[in-house]
KEDO-313986 format. One record per residue: residue number from 1; residue in three letters; x, y, z negated of N, C-alpha, C in turn. Coordinates in steps of 0.02 Angstrom, whole numbers, m for minus. Each point is the difference from the previous one (the first is absolute). Example, Ala and Ser with C-alpha at 12.3 -4.5 7.8 and 13.67 -1.06 7.14 Angstrom:
# KEDO-313986
+-----+------+--------+---------+--------+---------+----------+--------+--------+---------+--------+
| pos | code | n.east | n.north |   n.up | ca.east | ca.north |  ca.up | c.east | c.north |   c.up |
+-----+------+--------+---------+--------+---------+----------+--------+--------+---------+--------+
|   1 |  ALA |    660 |    m284 |   m390 |     m45 |       59 |      0 |     45 |      60 |      0 |
|   2 |  SER |    m18 |      53 |     36 |      42 |       59 |     m3 |    m39 |      55 |    m37 |
+-----+------+--------+---------+--------+---------+----------+--------+--------+---------+--------+
//
This chain:
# KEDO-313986
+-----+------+--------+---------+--------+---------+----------+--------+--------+---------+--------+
| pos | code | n.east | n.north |   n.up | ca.east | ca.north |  ca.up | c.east | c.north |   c.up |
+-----+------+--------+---------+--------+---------+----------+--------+--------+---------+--------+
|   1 |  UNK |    744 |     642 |   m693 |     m32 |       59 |     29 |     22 |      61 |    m39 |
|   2 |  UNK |     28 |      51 |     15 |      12 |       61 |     m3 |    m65 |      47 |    m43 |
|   3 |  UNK |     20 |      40 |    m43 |     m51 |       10 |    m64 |    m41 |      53 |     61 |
|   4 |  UNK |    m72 |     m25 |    m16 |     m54 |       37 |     16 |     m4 |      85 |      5 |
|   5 |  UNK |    m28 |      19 |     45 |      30 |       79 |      7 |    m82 |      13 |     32 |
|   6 |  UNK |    m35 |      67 |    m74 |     m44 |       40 |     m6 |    m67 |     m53 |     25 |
|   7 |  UNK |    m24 |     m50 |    m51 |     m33 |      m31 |     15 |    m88 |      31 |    m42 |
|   8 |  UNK |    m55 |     m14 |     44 |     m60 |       37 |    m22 |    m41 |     m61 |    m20 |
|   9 |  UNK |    m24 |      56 |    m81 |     m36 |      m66 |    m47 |    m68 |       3 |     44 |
|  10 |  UNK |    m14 |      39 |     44 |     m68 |      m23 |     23 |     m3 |     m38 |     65 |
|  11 |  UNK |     71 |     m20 |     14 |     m17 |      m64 |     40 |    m23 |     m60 |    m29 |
|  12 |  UNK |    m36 |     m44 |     20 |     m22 |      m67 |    m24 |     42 |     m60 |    m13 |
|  13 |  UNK |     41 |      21 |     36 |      62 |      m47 |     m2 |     79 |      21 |    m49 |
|  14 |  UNK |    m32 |      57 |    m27 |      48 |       27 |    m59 |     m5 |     m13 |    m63 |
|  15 |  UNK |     m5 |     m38 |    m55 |      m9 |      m16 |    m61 |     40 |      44 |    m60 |
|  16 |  UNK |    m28 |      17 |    m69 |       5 |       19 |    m66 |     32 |     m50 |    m28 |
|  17 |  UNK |     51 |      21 |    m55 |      29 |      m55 |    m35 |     13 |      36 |    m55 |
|  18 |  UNK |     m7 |      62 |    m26 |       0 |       23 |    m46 |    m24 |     m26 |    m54 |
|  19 |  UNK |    m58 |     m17 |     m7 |     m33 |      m26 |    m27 |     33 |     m52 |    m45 |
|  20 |  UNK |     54 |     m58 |     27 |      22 |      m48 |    m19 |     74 |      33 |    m85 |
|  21 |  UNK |     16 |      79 |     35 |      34 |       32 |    m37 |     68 |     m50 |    m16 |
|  22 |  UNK |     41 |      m6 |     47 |      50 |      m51 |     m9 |     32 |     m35 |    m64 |
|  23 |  UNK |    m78 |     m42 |    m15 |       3 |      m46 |    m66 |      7 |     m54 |     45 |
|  24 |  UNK |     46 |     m47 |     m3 |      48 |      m60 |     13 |    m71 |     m47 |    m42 |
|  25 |  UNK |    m37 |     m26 |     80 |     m65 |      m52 |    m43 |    m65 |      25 |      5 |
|  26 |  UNK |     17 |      58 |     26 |     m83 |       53 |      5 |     m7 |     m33 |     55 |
|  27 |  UNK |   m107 |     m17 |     27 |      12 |      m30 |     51 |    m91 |      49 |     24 |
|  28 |  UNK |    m19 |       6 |     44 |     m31 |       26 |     29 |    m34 |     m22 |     77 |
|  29 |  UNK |    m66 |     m14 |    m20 |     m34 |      m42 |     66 |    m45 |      53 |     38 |
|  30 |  UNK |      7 |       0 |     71 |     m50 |       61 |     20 |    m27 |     m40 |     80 |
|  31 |  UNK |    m57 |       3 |     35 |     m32 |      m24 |     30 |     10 |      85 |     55 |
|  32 |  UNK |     m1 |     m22 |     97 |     m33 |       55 |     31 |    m15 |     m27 |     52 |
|  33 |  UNK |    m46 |      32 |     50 |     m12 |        5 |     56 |     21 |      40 |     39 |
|  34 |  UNK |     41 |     m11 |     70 |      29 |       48 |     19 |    m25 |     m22 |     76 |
|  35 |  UNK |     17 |      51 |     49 |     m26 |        7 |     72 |     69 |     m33 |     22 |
|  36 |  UNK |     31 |     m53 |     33 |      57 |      m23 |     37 |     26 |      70 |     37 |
|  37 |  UNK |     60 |      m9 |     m7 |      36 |       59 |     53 |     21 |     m39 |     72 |
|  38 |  UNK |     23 |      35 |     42 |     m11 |      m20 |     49 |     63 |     m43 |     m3 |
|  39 |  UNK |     m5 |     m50 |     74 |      44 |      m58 |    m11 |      9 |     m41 |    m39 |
|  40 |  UNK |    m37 |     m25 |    m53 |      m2 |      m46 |    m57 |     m1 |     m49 |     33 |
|  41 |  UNK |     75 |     m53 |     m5 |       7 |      m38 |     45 |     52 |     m21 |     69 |
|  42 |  UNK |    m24 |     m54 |     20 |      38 |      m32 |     41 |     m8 |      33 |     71 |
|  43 |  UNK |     49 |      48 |      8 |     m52 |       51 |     61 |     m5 |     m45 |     78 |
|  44 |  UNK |    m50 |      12 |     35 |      m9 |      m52 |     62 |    m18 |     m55 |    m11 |
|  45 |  UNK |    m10 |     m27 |    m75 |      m3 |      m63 |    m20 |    m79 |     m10 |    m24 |
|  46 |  UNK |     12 |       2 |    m74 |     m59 |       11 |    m54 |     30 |      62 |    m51 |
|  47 |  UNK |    m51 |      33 |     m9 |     m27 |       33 |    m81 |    m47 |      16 |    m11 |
|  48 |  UNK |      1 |      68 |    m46 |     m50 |        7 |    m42 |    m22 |      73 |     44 |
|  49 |  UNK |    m41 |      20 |     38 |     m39 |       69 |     25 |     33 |      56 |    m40 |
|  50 |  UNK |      1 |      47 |     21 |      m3 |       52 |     m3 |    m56 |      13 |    m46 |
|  51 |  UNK |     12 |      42 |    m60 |     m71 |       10 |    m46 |    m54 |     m54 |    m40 |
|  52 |  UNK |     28 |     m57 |     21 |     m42 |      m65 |    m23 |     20 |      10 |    m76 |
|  53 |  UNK |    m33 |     m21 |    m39 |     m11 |       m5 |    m91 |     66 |     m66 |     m8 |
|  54 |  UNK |     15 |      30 |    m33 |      68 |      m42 |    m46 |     m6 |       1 |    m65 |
|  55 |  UNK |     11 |     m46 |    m28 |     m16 |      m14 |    m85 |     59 |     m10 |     m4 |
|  56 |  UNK |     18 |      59 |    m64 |      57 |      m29 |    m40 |    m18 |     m24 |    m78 |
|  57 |  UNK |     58 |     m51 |    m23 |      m8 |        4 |    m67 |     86 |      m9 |    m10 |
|  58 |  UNK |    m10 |      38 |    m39 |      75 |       m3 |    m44 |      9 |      m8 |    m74 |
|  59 |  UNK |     57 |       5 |    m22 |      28 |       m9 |    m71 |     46 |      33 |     m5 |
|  60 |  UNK |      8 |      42 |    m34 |      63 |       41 |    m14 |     41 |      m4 |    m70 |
|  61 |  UNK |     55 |     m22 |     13 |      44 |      m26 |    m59 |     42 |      43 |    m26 |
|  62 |  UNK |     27 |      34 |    m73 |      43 |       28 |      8 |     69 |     m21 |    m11 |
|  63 |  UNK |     38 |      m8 |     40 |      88 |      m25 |    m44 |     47 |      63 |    m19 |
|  64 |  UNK |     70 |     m23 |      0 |      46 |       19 |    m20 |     21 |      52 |     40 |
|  65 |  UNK |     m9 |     m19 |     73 |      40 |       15 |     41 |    m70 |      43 |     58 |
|  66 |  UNK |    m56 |      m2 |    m15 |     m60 |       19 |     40 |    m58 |     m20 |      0 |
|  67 |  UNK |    m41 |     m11 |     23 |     m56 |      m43 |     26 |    m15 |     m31 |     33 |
|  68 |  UNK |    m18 |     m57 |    m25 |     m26 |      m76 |     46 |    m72 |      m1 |     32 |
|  69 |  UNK |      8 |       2 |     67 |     m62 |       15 |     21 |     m4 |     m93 |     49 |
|  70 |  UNK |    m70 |     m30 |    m56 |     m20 |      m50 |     39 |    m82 |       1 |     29 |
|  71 |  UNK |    m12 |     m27 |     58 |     m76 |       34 |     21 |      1 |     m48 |     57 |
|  72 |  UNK |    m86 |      18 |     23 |     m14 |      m41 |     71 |    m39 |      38 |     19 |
|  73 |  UNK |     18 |       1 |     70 |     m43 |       25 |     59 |    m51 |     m37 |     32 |
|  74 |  UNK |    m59 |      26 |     16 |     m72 |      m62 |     35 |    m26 |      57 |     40 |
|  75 |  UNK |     14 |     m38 |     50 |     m50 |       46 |     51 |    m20 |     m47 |     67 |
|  76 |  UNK |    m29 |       8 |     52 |     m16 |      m32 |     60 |     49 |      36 |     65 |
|  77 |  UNK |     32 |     m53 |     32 |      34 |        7 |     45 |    m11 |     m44 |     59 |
|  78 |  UNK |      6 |      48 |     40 |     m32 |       m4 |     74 |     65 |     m11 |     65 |
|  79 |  UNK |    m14 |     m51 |     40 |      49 |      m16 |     52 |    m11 |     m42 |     70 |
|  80 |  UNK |     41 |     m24 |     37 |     m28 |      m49 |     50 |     16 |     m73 |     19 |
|  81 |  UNK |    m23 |     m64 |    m26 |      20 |      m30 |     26 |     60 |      m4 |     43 |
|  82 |  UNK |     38 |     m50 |    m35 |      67 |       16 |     68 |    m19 |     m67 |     56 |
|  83 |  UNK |    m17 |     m52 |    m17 |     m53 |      m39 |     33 |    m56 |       1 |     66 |
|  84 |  UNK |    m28 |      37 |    m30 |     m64 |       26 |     32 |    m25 |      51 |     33 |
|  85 |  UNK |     40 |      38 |    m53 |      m4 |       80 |     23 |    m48 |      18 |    m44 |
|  86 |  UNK |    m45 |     m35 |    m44 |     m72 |       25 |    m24 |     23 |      42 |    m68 |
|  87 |  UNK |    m62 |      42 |    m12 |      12 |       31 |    m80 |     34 |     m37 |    m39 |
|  88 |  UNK |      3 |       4 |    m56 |      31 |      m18 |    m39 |    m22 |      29 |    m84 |
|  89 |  UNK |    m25 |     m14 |    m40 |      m4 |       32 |    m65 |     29 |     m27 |    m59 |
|  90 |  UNK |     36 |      34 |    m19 |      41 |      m53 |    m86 |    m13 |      39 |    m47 |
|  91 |  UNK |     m7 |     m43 |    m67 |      m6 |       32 |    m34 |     84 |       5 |    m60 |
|  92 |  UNK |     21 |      63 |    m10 |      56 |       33 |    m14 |    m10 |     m15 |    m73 |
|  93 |  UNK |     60 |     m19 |    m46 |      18 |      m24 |    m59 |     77 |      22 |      1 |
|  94 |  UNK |      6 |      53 |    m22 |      85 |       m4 |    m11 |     31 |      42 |    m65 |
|  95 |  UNK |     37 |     m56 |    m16 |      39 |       39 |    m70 |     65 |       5 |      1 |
|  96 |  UNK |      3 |      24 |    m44 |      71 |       74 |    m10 |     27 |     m12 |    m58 |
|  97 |  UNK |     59 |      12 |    m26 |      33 |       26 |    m49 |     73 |      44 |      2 |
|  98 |  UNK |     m9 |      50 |    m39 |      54 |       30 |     49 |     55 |      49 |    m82 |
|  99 |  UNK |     60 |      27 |    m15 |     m19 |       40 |    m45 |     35 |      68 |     21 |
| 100 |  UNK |    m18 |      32 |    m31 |     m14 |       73 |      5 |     31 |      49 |    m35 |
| 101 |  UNK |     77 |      m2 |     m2 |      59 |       26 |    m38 |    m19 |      71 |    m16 |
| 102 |  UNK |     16 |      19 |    m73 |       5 |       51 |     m1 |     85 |      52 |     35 |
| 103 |  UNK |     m5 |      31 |      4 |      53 |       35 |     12 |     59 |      16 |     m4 |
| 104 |  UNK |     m9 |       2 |    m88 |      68 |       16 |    m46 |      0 |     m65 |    m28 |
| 105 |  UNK |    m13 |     m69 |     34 |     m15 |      m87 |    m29 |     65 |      m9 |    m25 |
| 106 |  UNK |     50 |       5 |     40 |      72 |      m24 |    m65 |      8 |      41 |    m34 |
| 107 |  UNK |    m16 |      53 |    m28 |      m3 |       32 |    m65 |    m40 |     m14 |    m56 |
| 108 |  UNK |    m57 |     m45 |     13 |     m40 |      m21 |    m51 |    m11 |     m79 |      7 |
| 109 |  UNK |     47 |     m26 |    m17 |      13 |      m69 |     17 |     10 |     m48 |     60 |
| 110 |  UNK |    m24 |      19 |     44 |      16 |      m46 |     68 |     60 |     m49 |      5 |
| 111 |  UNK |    m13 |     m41 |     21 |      76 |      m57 |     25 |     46 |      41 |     18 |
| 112 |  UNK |     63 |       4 |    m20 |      44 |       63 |     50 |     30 |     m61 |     69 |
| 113 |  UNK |     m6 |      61 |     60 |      10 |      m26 |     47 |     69 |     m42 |     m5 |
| 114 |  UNK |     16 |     m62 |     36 |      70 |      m17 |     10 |     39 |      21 |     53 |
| 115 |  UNK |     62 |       4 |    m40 |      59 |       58 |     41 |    m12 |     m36 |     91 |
| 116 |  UNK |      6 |      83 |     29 |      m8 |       m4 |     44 |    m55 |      22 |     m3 |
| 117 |  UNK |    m40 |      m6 |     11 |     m99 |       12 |      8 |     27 |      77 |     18 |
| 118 |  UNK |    m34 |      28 |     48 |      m8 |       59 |      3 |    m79 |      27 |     37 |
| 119 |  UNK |      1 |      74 |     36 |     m60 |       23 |    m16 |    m48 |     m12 |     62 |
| 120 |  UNK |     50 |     m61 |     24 |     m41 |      m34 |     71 |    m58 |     m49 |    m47 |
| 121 |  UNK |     22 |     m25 |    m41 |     m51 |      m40 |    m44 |    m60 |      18 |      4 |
| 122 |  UNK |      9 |      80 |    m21 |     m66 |       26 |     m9 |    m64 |      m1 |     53 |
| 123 |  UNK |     29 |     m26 |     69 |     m42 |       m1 |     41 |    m67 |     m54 |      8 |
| 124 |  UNK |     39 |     m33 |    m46 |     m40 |      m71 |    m16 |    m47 |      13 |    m57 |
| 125 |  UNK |     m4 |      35 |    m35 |     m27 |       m6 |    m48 |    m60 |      82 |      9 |
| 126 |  UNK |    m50 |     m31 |    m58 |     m64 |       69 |     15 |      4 |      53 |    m71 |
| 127 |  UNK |     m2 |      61 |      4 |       9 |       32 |    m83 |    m42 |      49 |      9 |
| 128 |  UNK |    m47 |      12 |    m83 |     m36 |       23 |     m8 |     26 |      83 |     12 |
| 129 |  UNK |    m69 |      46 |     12 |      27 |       97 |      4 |    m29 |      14 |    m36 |
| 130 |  UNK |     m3 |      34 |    m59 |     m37 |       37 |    m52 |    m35 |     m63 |    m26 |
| 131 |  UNK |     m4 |     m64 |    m34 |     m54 |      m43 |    m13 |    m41 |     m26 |     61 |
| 132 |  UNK |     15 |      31 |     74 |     m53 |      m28 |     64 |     37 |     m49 |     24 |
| 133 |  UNK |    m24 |     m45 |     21 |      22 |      m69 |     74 |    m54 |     m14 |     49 |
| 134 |  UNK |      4 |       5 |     86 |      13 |       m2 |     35 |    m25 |     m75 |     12 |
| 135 |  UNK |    m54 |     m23 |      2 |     m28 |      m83 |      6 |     15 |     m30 |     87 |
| 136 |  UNK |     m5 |      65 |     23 |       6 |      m32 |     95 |     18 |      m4 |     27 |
| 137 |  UNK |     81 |      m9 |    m16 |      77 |      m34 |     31 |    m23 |     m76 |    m18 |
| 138 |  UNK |    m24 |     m14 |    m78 |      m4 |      m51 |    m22 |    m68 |     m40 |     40 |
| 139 |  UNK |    m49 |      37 |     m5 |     m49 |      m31 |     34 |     11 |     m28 |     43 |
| 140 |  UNK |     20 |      38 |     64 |       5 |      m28 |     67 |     68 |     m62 |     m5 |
| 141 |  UNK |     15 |      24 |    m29 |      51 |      m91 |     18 |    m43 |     m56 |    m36 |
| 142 |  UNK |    m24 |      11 |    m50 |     m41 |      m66 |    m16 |    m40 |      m6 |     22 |
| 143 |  UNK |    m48 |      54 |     55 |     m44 |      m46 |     43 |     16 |     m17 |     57 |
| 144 |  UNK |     76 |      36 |     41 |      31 |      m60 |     54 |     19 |     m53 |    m19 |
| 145 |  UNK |     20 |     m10 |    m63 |      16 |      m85 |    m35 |    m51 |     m45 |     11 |
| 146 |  UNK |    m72 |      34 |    m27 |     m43 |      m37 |     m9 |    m57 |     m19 |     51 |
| 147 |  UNK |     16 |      33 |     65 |     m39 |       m1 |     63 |     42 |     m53 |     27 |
| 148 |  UNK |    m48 |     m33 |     45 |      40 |      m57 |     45 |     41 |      22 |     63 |
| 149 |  UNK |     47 |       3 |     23 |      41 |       20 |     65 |    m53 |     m32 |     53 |
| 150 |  UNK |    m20 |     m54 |      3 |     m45 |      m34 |     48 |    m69 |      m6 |    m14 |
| 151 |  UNK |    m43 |      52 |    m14 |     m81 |       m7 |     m9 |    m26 |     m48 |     23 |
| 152 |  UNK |    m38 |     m70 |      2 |     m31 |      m25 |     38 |    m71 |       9 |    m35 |
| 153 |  UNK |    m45 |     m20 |     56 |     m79 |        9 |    m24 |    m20 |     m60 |    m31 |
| 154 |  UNK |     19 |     m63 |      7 |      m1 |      m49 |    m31 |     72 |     m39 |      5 |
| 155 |  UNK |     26 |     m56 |    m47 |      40 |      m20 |    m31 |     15 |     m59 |     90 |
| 156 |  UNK |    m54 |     m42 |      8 |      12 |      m31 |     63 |    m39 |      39 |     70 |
| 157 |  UNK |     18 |      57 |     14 |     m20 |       50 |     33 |     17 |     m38 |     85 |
| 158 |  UNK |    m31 |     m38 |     44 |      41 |      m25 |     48 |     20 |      56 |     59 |
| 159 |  UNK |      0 |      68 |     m7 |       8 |       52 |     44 |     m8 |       1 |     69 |
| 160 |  UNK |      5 |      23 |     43 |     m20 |       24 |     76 |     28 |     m84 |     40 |
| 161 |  UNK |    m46 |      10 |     67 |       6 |      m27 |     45 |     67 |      13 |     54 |
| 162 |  UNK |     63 |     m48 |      6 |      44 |       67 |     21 |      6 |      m6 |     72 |
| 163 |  UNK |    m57 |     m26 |     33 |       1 |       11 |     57 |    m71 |      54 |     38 |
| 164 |  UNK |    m57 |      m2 |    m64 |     m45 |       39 |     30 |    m29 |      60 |    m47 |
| 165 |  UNK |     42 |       3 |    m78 |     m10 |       17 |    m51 |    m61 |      10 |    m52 |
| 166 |  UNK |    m37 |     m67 |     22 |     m78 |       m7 |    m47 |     44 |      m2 |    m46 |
| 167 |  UNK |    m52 |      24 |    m68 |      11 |      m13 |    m68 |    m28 |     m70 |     m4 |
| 168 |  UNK |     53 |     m62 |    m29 |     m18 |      m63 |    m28 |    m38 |     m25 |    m15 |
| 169 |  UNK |    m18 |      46 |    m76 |     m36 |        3 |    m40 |    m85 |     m10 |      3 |
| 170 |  UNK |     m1 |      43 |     67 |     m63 |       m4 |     21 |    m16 |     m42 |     62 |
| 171 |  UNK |     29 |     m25 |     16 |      m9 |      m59 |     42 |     36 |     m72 |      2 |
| 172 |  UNK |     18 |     m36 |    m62 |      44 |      m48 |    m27 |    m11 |     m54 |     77 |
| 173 |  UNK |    m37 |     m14 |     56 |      20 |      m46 |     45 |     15 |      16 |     43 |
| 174 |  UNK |     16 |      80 |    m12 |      33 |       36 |     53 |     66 |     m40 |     39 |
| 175 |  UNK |     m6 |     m15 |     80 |      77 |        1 |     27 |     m3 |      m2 |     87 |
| 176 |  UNK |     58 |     m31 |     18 |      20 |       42 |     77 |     23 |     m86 |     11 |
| 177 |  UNK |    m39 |     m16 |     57 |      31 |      m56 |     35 |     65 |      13 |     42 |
| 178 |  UNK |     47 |     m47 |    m54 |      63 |       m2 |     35 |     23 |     m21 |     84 |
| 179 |  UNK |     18 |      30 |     22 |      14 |        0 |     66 |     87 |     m34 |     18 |
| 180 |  UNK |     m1 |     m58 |     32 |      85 |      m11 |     25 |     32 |      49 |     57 |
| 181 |  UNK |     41 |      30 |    m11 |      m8 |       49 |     53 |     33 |     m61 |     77 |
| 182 |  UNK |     38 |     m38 |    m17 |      24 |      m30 |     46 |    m87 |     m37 |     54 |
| 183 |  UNK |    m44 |     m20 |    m56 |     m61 |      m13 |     54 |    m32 |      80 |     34 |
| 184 |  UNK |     15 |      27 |    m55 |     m46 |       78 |     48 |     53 |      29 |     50 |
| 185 |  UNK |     64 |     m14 |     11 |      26 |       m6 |     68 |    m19 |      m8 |     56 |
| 186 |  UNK |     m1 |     m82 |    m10 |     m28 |      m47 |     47 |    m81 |      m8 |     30 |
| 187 |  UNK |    m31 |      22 |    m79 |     m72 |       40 |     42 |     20 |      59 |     57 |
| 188 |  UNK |     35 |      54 |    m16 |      15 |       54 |     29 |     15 |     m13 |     70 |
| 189 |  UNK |     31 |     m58 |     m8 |      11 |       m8 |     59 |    m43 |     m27 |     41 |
| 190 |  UNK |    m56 |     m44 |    m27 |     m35 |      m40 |     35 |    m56 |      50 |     27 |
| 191 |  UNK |    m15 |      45 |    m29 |     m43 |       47 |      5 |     25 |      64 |     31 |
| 192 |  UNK |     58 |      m7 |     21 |      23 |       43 |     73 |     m7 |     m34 |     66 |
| 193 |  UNK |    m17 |     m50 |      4 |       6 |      m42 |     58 |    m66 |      m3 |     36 |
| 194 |  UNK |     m1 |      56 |     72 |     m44 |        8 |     41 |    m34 |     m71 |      5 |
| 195 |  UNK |    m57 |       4 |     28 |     m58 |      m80 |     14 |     41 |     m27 |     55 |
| 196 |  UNK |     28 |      23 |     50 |      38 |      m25 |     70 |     51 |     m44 |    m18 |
| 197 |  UNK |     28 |      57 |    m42 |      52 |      m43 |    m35 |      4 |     m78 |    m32 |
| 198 |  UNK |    m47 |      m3 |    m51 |     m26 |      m68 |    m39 |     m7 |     m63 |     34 |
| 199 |  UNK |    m29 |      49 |     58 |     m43 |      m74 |     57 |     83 |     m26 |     32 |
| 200 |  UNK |     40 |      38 |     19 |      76 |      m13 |     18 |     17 |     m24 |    m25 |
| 201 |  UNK |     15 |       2 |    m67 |      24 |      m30 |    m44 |    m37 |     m75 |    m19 |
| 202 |  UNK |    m66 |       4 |      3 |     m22 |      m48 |     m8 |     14 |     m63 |     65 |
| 203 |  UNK |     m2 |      23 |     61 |      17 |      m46 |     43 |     62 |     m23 |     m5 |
| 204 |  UNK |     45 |      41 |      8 |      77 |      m24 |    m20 |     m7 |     m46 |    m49 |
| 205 |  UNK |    m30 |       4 |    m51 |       7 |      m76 |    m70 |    m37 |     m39 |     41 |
| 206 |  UNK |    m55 |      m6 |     34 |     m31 |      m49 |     41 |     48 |     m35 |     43 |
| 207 |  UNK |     48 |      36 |     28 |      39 |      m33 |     57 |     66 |     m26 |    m54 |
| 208 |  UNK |     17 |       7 |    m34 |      29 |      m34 |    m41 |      4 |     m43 |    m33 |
| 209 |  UNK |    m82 |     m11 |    m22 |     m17 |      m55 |    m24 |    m13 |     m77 |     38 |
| 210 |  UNK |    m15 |      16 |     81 |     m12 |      m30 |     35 |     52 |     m29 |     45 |
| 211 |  UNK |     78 |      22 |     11 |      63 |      m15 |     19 |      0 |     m50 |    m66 |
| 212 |  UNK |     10 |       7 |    m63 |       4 |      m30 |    m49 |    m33 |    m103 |    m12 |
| 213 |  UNK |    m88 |      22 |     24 |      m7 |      m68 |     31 |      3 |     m23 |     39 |
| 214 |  UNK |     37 |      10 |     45 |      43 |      m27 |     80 |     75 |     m14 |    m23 |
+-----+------+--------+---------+--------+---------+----------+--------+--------+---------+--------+
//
């Protein structure tokens, strides 16, 4: 990732590292609560609300080359059954580690890049602006990691009826008497056949049966 541009310490999702004063071993633990930003998450899928309370905890490490930022995210995330269609509530656990280059990093020890490496690299990677980093590039990918692609409401969830769409769940002897269609034909047919008709028909097998014992 491309170095951070005019980032504000009074966002919640902006962190201090000054503090650590780039002593190689300084380490620094800080706890917050923050309101989710919007889209936290698997969008159309599951996440975390808009404004819902997020707990962070982190650790802040200092190295050679920047800061090691390891931490976990907890919050409650909300979605739908893909099953059922029904709510859905999980509870959110996701951790991170990420680090957090300083700037001028191959000037104060860093690995020097190997030949070739150029400044596409940098896209990959996150670097601190003035001592600040930027937690919610990082956030949000570790809680699409840590959300399920397929929410179910329970683990053996038996989902919809797919011919009349009851929920299962709530009616486990739920079902639909199978029908042969080749007999519901032949009903169809029998049950087009005027009363005049039948009795015709019926005499004709009478007179057939009766050539038969002669």
């Amino acid at each position: 990732m491309a170095s951070n541009a005019r980032l504000d310490h009074r966002n919640p999702l902006v962190f201090d590292t000054h503090e650590l004063g780039r002593r190689p071993g300084a380490q620094q633990r800080l706890t917050r609560e923050i309101d989710a930003p919007a889209d936290l998450g698997i969008q159309g899928v599951v996440g975390v609300p808009q404004g819902a309370p997020v707990e962070l905890e982190l650790r802040l490490e200092s190295v050679m080359e920047g800061v090691l930022v390891t931490g976990t995210a907890r919050a409650q995330a909300e979605g739908e059954c893909v099953r059922c269609l029904e709510p859905v509530g999980l509870e959110l656990d996701a951790e991170f580690q990420e680090l957090f280059s300083y700037p001028d990093a191959d000037d104060r020890g860093r690995v020097i890049a190997e030949p070739g490496d150029d400044a596409e690299d940098d896209e990959d990677r996150f670097f601190l602006e003035d001592g600040l980093f930027d937690l919610e590039p990082l956030l949000r990918d570790a809680v699409v990691l840590a959300l399920p692609m397929q929410p179910v409401c329970q683990d053996d969830c038996p989902g919809l009826c797919s011919e009349c769409g009851v929920r299962l769940a709530d009616d486990p002897d739920h079902h639909h008497d199978a029908v042969d269609i080749r007999w519901a034909a032949l009903k169809g047919l029998a049950g087009s056949s005027e009363p005049g008709e039948k009795d015709e028909m019926s005499g004709a097998e009478a007179g057939v049966d009766e050539k038969q014992e002669k």
